[in-house]
N, C-alpha and C positions, 0 to 999 in steps of 0.2 A: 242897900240892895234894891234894884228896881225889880218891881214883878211882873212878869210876862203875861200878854193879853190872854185869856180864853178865848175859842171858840166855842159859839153855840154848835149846839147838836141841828146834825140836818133835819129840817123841817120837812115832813113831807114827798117832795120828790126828787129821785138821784138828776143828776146835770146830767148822766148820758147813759144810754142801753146798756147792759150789760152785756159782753161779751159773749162769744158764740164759741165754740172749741175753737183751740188755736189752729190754722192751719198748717203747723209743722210742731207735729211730736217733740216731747223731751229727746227722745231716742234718734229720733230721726235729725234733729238738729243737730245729737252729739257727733252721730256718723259725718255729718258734712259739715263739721266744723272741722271733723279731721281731717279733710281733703285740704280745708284751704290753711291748714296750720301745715300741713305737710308743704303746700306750693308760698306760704310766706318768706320762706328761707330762701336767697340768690343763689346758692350752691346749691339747692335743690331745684329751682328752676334749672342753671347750668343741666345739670344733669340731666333733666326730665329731656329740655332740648337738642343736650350728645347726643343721647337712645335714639330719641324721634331721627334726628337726622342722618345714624347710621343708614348706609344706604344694603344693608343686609338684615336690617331689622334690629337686631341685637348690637350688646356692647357688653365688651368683657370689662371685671372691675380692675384689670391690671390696665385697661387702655383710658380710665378717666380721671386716675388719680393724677399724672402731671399737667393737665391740660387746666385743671382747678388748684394744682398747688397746693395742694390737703394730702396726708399722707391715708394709705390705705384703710384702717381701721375705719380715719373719719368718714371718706368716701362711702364705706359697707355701713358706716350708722345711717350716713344720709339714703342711703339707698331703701335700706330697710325701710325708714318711715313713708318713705312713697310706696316699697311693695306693703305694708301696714294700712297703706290711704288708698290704695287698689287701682294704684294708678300705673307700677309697673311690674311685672313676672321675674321672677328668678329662677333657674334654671342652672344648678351645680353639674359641672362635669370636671371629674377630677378633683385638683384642688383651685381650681376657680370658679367664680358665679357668673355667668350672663347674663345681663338683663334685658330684656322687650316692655314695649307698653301693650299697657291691657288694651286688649280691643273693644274699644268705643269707650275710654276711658275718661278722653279728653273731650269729649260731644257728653257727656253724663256731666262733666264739671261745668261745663258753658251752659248744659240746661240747666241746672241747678239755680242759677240766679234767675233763670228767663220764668222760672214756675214758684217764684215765689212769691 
């Protein structure tokens, strides 16, 4: 059996400054990592895009499920995780959900990269 080099013990002084606090929280990293775990998924961009482009603001979940080819349930999980990521409103009337985007939801995710 060959035996593995040692290293010496640092001598002296570290190779680089020590770090300063991070500038993005444990917490706050978690929150905006949920945003963009929620927009990784192409049926959830799909989606996010229908909403946006309804021209009444809103989009009922009966009017998205054939245009994606996903049967209802899946559509209402996908949905949820975007309203979970605060990216769109839901809004029950009766027995169906509406959905809208949050206002200034998608300027909040564009700065998110711009501020970090």
């Amino acid at each position: 059996m060959t035996a593995l080099p040692t290293l010496d013990p640092a001598t002296g002084q570290d190779c680089c400054d020590p770090m300063g606090q991070p500038a993005l929280g444990a917490e706050e990293a978690r929150r905006k990592a949920m945003v963009f775990k929620a927009l990784a998924d192409p049926n959830r961009l799909r989606l996010l895009s229908m909403v946006k482009a309804e021209s009444s603001g809103e989009s009922c979940v009966c009017d998205l499920t054939e245009p994606l080819g996903l049967g209802q349930p899946t559509v209402s999980h996908h949905l949820k995780i975007l309203v979970d990521a605060g990216l769109l409103h839901r809004e029950k009337r009766g027995t169906w959900a509406y959905y809208s985007l949050v206002p200034g939801a998608l300027d909040d995710v564009a700065g998110i990269l711009a501020k970090l």
